[in-house]
C-alpha positions in Angstrom: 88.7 45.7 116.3 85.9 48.1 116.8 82.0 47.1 115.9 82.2 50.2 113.2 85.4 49.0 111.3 84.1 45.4 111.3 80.6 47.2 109.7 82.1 48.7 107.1 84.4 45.7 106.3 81.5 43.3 105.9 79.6 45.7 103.3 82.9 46.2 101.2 83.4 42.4 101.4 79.7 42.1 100.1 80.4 44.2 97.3 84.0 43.3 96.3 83.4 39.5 96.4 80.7 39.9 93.5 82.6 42.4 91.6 85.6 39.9 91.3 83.7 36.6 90.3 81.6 38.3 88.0 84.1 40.9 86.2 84.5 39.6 82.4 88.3 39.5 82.7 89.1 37.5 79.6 86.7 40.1 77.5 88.9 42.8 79.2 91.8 41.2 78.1 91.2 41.4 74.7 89.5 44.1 74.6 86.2 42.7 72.7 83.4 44.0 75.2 80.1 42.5 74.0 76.5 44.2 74.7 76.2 41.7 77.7 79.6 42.8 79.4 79.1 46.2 78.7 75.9 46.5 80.6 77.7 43.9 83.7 80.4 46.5 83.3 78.4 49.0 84.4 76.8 47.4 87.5 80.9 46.4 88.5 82.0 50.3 88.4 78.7 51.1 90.6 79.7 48.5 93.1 83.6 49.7 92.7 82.6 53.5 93.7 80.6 52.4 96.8 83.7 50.7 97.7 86.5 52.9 97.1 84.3 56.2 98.6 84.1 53.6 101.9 87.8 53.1 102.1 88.2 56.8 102.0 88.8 58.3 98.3 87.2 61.6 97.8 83.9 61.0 96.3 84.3 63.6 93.4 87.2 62.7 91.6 86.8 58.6 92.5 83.4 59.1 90.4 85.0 61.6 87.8 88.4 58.6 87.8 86.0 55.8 87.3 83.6 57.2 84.8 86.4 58.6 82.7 88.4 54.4 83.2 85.0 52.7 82.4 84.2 54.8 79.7 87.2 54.3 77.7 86.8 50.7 78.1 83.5 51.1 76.0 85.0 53.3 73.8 88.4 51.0 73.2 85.8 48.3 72.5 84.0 50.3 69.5 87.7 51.6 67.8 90.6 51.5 70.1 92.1 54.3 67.8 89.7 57.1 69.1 89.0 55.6 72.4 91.4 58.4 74.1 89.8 61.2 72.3 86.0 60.3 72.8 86.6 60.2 76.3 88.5 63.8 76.4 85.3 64.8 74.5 83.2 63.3 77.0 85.1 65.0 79.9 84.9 68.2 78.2 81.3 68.5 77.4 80.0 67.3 81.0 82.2 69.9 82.3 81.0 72.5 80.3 76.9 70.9 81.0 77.7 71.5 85.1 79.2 75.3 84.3 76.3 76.0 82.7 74.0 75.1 85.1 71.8 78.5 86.7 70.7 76.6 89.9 74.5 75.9 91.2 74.7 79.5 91.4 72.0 79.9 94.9 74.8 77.2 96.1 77.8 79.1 97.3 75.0 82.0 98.0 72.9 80.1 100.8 76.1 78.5 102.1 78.0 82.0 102.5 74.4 83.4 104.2 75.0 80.3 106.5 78.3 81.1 107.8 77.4 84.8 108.0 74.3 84.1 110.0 76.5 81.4 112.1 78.7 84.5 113.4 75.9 86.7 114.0 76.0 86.0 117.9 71.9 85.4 117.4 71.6 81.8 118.2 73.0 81.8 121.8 70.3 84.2 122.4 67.8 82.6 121.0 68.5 79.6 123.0 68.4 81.2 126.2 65.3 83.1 125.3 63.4 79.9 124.3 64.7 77.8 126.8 63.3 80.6 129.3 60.2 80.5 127.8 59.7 77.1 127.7 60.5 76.1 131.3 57.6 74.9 131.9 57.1 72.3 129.2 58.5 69.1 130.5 62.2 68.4 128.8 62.3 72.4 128.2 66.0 72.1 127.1 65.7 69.6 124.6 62.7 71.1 123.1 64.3 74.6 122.9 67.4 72.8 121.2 64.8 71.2 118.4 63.2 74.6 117.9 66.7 76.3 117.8 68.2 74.3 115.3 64.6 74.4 113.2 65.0 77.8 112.9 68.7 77.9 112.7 68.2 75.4 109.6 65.8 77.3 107.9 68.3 80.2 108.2 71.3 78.6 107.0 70.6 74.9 105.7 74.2 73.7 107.2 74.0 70.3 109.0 77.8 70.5 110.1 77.5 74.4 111.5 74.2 74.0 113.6 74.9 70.8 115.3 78.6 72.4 115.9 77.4 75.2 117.7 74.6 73.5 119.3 77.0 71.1 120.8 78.9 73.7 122.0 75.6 76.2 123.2 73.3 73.2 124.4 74.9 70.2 125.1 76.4 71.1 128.1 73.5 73.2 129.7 71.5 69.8 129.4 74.2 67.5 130.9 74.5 70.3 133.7 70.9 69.9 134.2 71.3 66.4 134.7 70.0 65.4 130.9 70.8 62.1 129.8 73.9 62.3 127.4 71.6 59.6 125.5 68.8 62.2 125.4 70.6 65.4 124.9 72.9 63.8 121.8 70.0 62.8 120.2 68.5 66.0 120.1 71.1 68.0 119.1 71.9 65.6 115.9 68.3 65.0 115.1 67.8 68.7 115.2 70.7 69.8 113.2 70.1 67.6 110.9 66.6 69.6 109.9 69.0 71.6 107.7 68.5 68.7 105.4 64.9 68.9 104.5 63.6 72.2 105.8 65.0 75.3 103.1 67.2 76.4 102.1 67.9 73.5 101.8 71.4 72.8 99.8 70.0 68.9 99.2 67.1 70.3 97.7 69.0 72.4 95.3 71.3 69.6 94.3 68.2 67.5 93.9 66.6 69.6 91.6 69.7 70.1 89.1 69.7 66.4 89.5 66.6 65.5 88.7 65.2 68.5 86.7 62.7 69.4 89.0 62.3 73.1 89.8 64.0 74.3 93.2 61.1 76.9 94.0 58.5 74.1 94.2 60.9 71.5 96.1 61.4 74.6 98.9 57.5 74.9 98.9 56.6 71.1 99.4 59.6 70.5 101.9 58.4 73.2 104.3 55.7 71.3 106.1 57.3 68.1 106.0 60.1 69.6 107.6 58.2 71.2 110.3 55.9 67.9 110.9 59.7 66.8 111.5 60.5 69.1 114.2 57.0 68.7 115.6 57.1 65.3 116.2 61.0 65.2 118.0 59.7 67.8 120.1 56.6 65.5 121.0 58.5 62.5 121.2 61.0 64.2 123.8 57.5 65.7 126.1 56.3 62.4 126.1 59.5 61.1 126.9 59.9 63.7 129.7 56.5 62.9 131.2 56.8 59.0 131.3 60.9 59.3 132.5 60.7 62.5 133.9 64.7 61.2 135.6 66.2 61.1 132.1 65.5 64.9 131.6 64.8 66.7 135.0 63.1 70.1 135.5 65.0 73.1 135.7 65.5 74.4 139.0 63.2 77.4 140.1 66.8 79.8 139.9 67.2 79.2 136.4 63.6 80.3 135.6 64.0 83.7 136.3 65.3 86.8 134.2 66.7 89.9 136.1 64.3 92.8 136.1 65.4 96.3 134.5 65.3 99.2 137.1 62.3 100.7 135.3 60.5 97.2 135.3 61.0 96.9 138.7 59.8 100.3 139.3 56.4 99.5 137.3 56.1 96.2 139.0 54.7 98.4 142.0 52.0 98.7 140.1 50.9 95.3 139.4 52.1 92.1 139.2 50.3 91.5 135.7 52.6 93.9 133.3 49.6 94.6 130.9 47.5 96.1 133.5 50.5 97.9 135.5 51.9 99.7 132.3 48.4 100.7 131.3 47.7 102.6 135.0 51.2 104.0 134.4 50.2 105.4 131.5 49.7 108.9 133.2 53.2 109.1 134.9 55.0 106.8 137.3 58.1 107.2 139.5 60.8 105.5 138.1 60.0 105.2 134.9 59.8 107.9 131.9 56.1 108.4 130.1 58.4 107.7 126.4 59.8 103.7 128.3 55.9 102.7 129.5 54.8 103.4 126.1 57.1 101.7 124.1 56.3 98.6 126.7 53.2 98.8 126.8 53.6 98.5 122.2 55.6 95.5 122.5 53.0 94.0 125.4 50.2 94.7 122.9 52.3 93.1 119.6 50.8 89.4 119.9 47.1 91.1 119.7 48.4 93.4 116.9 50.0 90.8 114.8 46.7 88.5 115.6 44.1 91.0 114.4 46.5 91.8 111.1 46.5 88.2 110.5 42.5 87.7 111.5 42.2 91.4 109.0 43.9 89.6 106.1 42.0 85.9 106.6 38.8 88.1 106.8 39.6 90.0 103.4 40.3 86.7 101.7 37.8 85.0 102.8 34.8 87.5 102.3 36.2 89.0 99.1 33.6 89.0 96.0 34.6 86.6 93.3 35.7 88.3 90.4 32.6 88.4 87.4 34.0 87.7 84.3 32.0 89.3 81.2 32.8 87.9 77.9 29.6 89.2 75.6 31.8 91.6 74.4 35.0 89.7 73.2 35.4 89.2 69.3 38.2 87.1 67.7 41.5 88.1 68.3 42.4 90.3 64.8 38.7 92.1 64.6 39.8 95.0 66.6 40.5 96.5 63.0 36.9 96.6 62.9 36.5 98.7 66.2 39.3 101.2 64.6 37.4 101.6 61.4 33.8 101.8 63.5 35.6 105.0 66.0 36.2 106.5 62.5 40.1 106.3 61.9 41.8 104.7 59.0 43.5 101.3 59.3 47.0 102.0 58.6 47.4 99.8 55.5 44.3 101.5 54.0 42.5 97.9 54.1 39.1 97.9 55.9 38.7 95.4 58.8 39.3 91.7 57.8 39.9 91.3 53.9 38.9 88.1 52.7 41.6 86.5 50.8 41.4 86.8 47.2 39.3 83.8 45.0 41.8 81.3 43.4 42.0 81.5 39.4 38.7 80.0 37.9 37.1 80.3 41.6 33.6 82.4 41.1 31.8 83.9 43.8 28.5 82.9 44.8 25.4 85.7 44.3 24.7 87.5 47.2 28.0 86.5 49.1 28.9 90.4 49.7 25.7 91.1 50.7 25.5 88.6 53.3 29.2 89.6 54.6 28.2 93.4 54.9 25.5 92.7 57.8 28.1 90.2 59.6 30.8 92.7 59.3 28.8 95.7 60.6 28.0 93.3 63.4 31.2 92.6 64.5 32.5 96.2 64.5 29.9 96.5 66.7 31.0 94.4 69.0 34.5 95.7 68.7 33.2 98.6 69.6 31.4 97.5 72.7 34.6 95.3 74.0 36.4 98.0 75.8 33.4 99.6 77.1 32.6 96.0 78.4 36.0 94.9 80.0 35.7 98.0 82.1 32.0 97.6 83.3 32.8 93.7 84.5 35.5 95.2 87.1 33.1 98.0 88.2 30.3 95.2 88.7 32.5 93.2 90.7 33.8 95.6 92.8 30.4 96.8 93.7 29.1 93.5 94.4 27.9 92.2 97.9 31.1 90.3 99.7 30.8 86.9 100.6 29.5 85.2 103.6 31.5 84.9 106.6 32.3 81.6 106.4 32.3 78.9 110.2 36.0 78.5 110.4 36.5 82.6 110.5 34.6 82.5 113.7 36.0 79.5 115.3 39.4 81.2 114.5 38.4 84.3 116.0 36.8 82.6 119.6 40.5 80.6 119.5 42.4 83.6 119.0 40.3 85.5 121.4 40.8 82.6 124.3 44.6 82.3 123.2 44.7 86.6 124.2 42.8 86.1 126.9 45.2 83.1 128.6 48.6 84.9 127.4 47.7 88.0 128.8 46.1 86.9 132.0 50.3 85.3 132.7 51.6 88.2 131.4 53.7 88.7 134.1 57.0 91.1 134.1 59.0 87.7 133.9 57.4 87.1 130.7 57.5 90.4 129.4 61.3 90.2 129.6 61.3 86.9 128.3 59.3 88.2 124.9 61.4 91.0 124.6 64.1 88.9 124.7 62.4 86.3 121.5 61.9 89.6 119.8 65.5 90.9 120.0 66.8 87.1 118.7 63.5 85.5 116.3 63.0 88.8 115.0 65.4 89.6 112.4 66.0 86.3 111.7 62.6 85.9 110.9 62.6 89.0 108.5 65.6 87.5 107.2 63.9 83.8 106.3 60.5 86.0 105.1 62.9 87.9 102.9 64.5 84.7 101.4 61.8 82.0 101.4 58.8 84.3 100.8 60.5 85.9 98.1 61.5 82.6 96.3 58.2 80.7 97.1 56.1 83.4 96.3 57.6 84.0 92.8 59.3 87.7 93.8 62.8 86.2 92.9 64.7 83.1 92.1 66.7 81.3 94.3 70.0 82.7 93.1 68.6 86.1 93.6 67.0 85.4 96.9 70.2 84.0 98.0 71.7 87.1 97.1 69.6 89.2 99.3 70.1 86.3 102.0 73.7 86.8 102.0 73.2 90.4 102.5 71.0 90.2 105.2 73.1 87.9 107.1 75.9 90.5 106.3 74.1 92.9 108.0 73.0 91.1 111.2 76.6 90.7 111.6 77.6 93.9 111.7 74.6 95.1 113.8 75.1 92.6 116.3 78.8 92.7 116.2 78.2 96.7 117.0 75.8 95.5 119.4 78.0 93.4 121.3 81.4 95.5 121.5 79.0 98.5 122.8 77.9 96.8 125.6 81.4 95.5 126.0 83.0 97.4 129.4 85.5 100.4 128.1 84.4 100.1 124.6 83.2 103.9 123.6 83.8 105.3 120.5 86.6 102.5 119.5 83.4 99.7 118.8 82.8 101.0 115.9 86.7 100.3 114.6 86.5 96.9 116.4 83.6 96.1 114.6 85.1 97.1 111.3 88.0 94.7 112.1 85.9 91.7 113.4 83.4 91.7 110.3 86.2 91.9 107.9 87.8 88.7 109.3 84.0 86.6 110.1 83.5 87.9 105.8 87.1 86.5 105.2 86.5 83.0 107.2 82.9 82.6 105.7 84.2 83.6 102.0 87.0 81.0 102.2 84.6 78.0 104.4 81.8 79.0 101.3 84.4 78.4 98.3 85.4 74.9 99.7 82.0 74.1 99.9 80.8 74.9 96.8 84.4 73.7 95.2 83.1 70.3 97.0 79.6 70.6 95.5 80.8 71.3 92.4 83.3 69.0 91.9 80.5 66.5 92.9 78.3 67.4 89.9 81.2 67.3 87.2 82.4 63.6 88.6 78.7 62.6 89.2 77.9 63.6 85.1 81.4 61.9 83.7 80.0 59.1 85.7 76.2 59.3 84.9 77.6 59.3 81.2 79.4 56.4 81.3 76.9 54.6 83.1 74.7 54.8 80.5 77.0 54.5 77.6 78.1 50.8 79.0 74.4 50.1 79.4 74.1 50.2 83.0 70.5 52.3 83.4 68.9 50.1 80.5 69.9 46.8 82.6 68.4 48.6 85.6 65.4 49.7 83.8 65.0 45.9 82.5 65.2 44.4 85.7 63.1 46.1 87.6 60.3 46.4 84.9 60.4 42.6 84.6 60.0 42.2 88.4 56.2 43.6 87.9 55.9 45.6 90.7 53.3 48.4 90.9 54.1 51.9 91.8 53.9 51.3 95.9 56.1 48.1 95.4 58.5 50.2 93.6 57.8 53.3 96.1 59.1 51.0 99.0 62.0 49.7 97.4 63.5 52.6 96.2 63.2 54.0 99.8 64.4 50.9 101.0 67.4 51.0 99.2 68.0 54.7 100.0 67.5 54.0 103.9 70.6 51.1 103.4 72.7 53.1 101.7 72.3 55.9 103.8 74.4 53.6 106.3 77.7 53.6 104.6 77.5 56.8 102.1 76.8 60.4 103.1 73.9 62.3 100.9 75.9 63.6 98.5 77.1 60.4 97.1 73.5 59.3 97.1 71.9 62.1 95.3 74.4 62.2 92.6 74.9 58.6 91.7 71.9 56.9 92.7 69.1 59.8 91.8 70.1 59.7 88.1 69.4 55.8 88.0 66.0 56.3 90.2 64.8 59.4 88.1 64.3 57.6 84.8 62.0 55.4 86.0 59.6 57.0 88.0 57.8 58.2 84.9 56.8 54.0 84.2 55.0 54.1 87.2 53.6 57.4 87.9 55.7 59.1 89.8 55.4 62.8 90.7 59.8 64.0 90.6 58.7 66.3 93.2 56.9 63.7 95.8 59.7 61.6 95.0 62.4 63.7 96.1 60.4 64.7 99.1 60.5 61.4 100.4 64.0 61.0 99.5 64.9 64.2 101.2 63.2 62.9 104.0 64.9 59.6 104.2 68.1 61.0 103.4 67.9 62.5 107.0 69.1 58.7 108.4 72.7 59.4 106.2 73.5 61.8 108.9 71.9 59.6 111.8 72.9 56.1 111.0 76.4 54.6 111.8 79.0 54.0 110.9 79.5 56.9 108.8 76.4 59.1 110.6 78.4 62.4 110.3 76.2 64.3 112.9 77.6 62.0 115.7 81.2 63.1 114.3 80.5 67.0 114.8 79.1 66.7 117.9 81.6 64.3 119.4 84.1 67.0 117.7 82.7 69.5 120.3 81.1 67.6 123.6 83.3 66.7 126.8 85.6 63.7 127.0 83.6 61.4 128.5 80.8 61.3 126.1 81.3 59.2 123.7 80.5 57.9 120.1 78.3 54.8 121.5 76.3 57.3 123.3 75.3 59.4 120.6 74.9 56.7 118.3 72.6 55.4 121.3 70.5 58.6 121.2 70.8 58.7 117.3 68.5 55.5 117.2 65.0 56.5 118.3 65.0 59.7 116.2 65.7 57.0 113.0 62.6 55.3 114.2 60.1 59.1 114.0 62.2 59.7 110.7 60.5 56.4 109.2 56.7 57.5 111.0 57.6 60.7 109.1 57.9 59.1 105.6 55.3 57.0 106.8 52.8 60.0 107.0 54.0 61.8 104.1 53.4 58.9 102.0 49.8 58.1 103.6 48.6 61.7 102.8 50.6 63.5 100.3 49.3 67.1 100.5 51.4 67.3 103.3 54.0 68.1 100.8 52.1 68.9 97.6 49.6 71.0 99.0 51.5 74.3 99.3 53.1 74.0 96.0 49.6 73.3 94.2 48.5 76.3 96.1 51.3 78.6 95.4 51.8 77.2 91.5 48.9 75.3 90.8 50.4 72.1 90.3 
C-alpha cells in the first residue's frame, strides 16, 4: 500500500479509536445526556468531521449533517417532543445569518476577476518577458516563475488556476533547461500558493466573516507579509543556484536574446546604448520615422519619469508645513445663537442666545445674577463672532508658513535613485529596451488593474464588494483587448477579428461565469454547514470545555501563540484551508481576547501558516494540480520532494512576522490608525 494511504490511515485510526472508547453510549441510549456528556459530545463530533472529510465526504454538508445529528441529540435530551423543530429552527436561522452576510458578496466577484484575468493571454508574456530580463540572475527561470505567480496571485487570489497554468507555462521551460524536477516543482507550488496570503485573497475574506475582523485591514497587513514570502523563495532559489549551480543551469546565450524590430535595428547604427542612439536620432534617421524615435525615446525615459514623480511626491510629504490649529476662537457647541444675534438677525424662535432654564417653584434668584450674566454673554457673542473669522485665518497661516526641513533619508533616496539611473541606463542596450517594452505591454495593465482593486479597497475609495466589481470589469476588458490583440496579429485575420473576438469572449465569460458559481456555491455552502456546526458545538458545550482546558493549563499568550500555530501547521497535513478556517477559527477566535490577542495579527499568522495545507502531503493539493498538468515521468514523490524546503522558509516566515509585528501591522496602523 502506498506511504500516503498508510498516512491518512494512521491519523483516522488516532482519531476513531478515542471517539469509540470515550462516546457515552449508554447515555445515548436513553437519551439522558448530562452537562458532562454533552460537552464530551462535542469534542466526539469534532473528531468525527476530521474523519469523515479524510475518507472523502464533502466537507460542507458532512459539517451541515453532523451539526444538525449532534444538535438534535442536545435538543432530544432537554424535551424529546420539540427536539425536531428546534433543530429546523436552528437550520433556518444559520441559513438566513450566512445570506445575510455583505462580505460573501467580493467572493464570487474576485473569483470571476480570476478566471477572467486567467484567459487574458497576459501571463505567458509576462513570463517570457521576466524570464528575459532576469537571465542573468542565477536560477533566472525559477525566480521569474516566483515573481509570475506573485503577481498573478495578487491579480486573481486562485491557488488551483496559477499553479495550473504555471505548470503548463513554466514547468517545462525549466526541465528543458535542465532544472531539477525537484527544484522546478517546488517553485511552481510554492509560488502559486502566494494566492493564499497575498490579496485578494479569498482566505482572507472567509477569515474575516469568520472571525469578525474587517477585510480591508486584513488585505492591508497581508500585503508585506506576502511579499517577504515571495522575497525570500526567490533568495532561497539564488542561493541555491550559486552553491548548486548543476541543479538549475544557466540559460544558454540563444535564449537570451529578443529579435530586433526593423526600425531598432536601423537606430542601432547609431549606438549600441539605445538612450544615446535615439537621442542623436532625434533630428532624422534612415530607417526610422521622427513620430517611432520619439515615442522610444518616451518609453526609454519612463523609469526616470516615474522615479522623479515618486521622488516629487516623497518630497511634498516630507517638506509639507504642519497644519496650525487655532482654537482661541471656538465657543461651546450651541453659542453660535449668540454670533446670529451679535451680526444683527433675529434667532428664529424669537429667544436671544442661550435662555437659562426657568427657576423651579419656590427657587429665588440671587441679587446681581443678571448682571453678572449680561457681561459673560456679551463676551461669548464675541467670540462667536470672531470664530469664523478665526477658522479661516488658521488655514491662511499655515499655508503661508515656511515648509519643513529636508529631512537625511530624502537625500540618501535621491543619491540611490540617481546611481540606480545612472547603472540602468549605462546597460540600456537595444536588447533591454525590447525586453522593457515587452514588461510594459504584460505588468502594465495588470498593474493598473491591482492599483484599481487593492488601492481602491485599502485606501478607503471602495469596499471590497465594490472593488471587486470594478476588478471583474477590468479583467473583462483585458480579455477582450488582448483577445483583439491576439486574432489581429493572427495570419489572414482582417476585418473578421473583431467577430472572432466577439465569439471567443462570450464563451471565456460563459466558462468563468459557470467555474465562478461552483466556487462560490462551494464557499458558501462551507459557511452555512460551518455555522449549523459552530452552533451545535457550542450548544453541547464543546467551546466552554475548550475554553476550560486551556485556561487551566496557564499558559501565557506566546505559549498559547505557539500552540495554536502548532495545531494549525498539523492539521494542515490532512485537511485543506477551508475546513480549517471554518471549523477550527470559530473555536480559536474566542479566546484570543484572554490573552491579548490582536484578531488581525492572529489571522495573519494563520494565513501564513495555512500556506503548508497546500504544501504538505498527503492531501497538499498544489502537488495534485501540478501533477494534473506536468509530463509522465514526474511524479508525486518529486514534487512532494521539492514541496519540503519551501515548508521550512514558510515556518522562518512566521518566524519573522511574529519576532517584529509591524511587518503586518504597520500598513494598516498607517492607513487606519490602528
Amino acid at each position: 500500500m502506498r506511504k500516503e494511504l498508510w498516512f491518512g490511515f494512521s491519523i483516522m485510526a488516532l482519531i476513531a479509536v478515542p471517539v469509540a472508547v470515550l462516546t457515552p453510549w449508554a447515555s445515548l441510549a436513553d437519551g439522558h445526556l448530562a452537562r458532562e456528556d454533552l460537552g464530551v459530545l462535542g469534542l466526539l463530533m469534532l473528531a468525527l468531521v476530521v474523519v469523515t472529510i479524510m475518507l472523502g465526504f464533502p466537507t460542507a454538508f458532512t459539517l451541515a449533517g453532523m451539526g444538525v445529528l449532534f444538535a438534535w441529540l442536545a435538543y432530544r435530551s432537554v424535551n424529546p417532543d420539540l427536539a425536531v423543530r428546534q433543530v429546523l429552527d436552528l437550520m433556518v436561522q444559520r441559513t438566513w445569518a450566512v445570506m445575510m452576510n455583505d462580505v460573501l458578496i467580493a467572493v464570487p466577484l474576485f473569483v470571476f476577476m480570476g478566471y477572467l484575468v486567467e484567459r487574458a493571454a497576459l501571463i505567458d508574456r509576462l513570463f517570457r518577458a521576466l524570464h528575459l530580463a532576469l537571465a542573468r540572475v542565477p536560477g533566472s527561470l525559477a525566480v521569474a516563475t516566483i515573481i509570475t505567480c506573485a503577481v498573478f496571485a495578487t491579480a486573481t487570489g486562485i491557488v488551483g488556476a496559477v499553479v495550473t497554468l504555471m505548470g503548463l507555462l513554466a514547468l517545462p521551460q525549466m526541465l528543458r533547461a535542465g532544472y531539477s524536477t525537484q527544484v522546478a516543482a517546488g517553485s511552481i507550488t510554492a509560488g502559486g500558493c502566494l494566492g493564499i496570503l497575498i490579496p485578494p485573497s479569498v482566505l482572507l475574506i472567509v477569515y474575516g466573516a469568520t472571525a469578525g475582523v474587517s477585510v480591508v485591514q486584513l488585505y492591508a497587513g497581508a500585503l508585506f507579509p506576502g511579499l517577504m514570502l515571495a522575497a525570500l523563495y526567490a533568495g532561497y532559489i539564488v542561493a541555491l543556484a550559486k552553491l548548486k549551480p548543476s541543479l538549475m543551469p544557466p540559460l544558454p546565450e540563444s535564449e537570451r536574446k529578443v529579435e530586433l524590430p526593423p526600425a531598432a535595428r536601423a537606430l542601432s547604427a547609431r549606438g549600441s546604448n539605445a538612450l544615446y542612439g535615439l537621442a542623436r536620432s532625434l533630428g532624422g534617421a534612415p530607417g526610422a520615422a521622427a513620430r517611432t524615435v520619439v515615442g522610444q525615446l518616451a518609453v526609454s525615459l519612463l523609469p526616470a519619469l516615474v522615479l522623479a514623480a515618486m521622488l516629487a511626491f516623497s518630497f511634498h510629504l516630507a517638506t509639507r508645513p504642519k497644519a496650525q490649529i487655532d482654537a482661541a476662537g471656538l465657543v461651546e457647541a450651541g453659542s453660535g445663537a449668540l454670533a446670529i444675534q451679535a451680526a444683527g438677525a433675529e434667532s428664529p424662535t424669537g429667544l436671544t442666545g442661550l435662555q437659562e432654564p426657568p427657576a423651579a417653584a419656590g427657587e429665588e434668584k440671587k441679587p446681581g445674577e443678571e448682571a453678572d450674566r449680561e457681561p459673560q454673554a456679551a463676551e461669548a457673542g464675541a467670540s462667536g463672532a470672531a470664530a469664523p473669522a478665526a477658522a479661516l485665518q488658521a488655514p491662511v497661516e499655515a499655508a503661508a508658513a515656511d515648509r519643513l526641513p529636508v529631512p537625511q533619508w530624502f537625500w540618501v533616496a535621491l543619491g540611490v535613485c540617481a546611481v540606480a539611473l545612472g547603472v540602468l541606463y549605462s546597460l540600456w542596450s537595444w536588447q533591454r529596451l525590447e525586453i522593457f517594452k515587452m514588461l510594459l505591454s504584460s505588468f502594465f495593465p495588470l498593474a493598473l488593474l491591482i492599483l484599481a482593486v487593492l488601492g481602491s479597497i485599502m485606501f478607503g475609495l471602495a469596499t471590497p464588494a465594490e472593488a471587486a466589481a470594478v476588478g471583474g470589469f477590468g479583467g473583462f476588458l483585458l480579455t477582450v483587448a488582448y483577445r483583439y490583440i491576439a486574432h489581429l496579429r493572427a495570419p489572414g485575420a482582417g476585418a473578421g477579428a473583431a467577430w472572432t473576438t466577439v465569439k471567443d469572449v462570450g464563451a471565456i465569460v460563459k466558462d468563468s461565469s459557470f467555474l465562478t458559481a461552483k466556487t462560490s456555491a462551494m464557499v458558501c455552502w462551507l459557511f452555512v454547514g460551518s455555522s449549523i456546526f459552530s452552533a451545535a458545538f457550542a450548544l453541547l458545550g464543546g467551546q466552554d470545555l475548550v475554553e476550560k482546558w486551556v485556561l487551566s493549563l496557564g499558559l501565557s499568550p506566546v505559549q498559547f501563540m505557539l500552540l495554536a500555530q502548532l495545531i494549525i501547521f498539523i492539521l494542515g497535513w490532512p485537511l485543506e484551508w477551508t475546513e480549517i478556517i471554518v471549523i477550527f477559527m470559530p473555536i480559536f477566535i474566542p479566546l484570543l481576547p484572554k490573552f491579548g490577542i490582536d484578531p488581525l495579527f492572529f489571522g495573519l499568522l494563520v494565513a501564513l501558516n495555512l500556506q503548508t495545507a497546500f504544501l504538505s502531503p498527503p492531501v497538499a493539493m498544489a502537488a495534485f494540480y501540478l501533477k494534473g498538468v506536468a509530463p509522465p515521468h514526474v511524479t508525486l514523490n518529486q514534487i512532494f520532494a521539492g514541496m519540503m524546503p519551501f515548508m521550512g522558509i514558510q515556518i522562518v516566515a512566521m518566524f519573522l512576522l511574529y519576532t517584529w509585528p509591524q511587518i503586518g501591522l504597520w500598513l494598516p496602523s498607517v492607513l487606519y490608525g490602528r
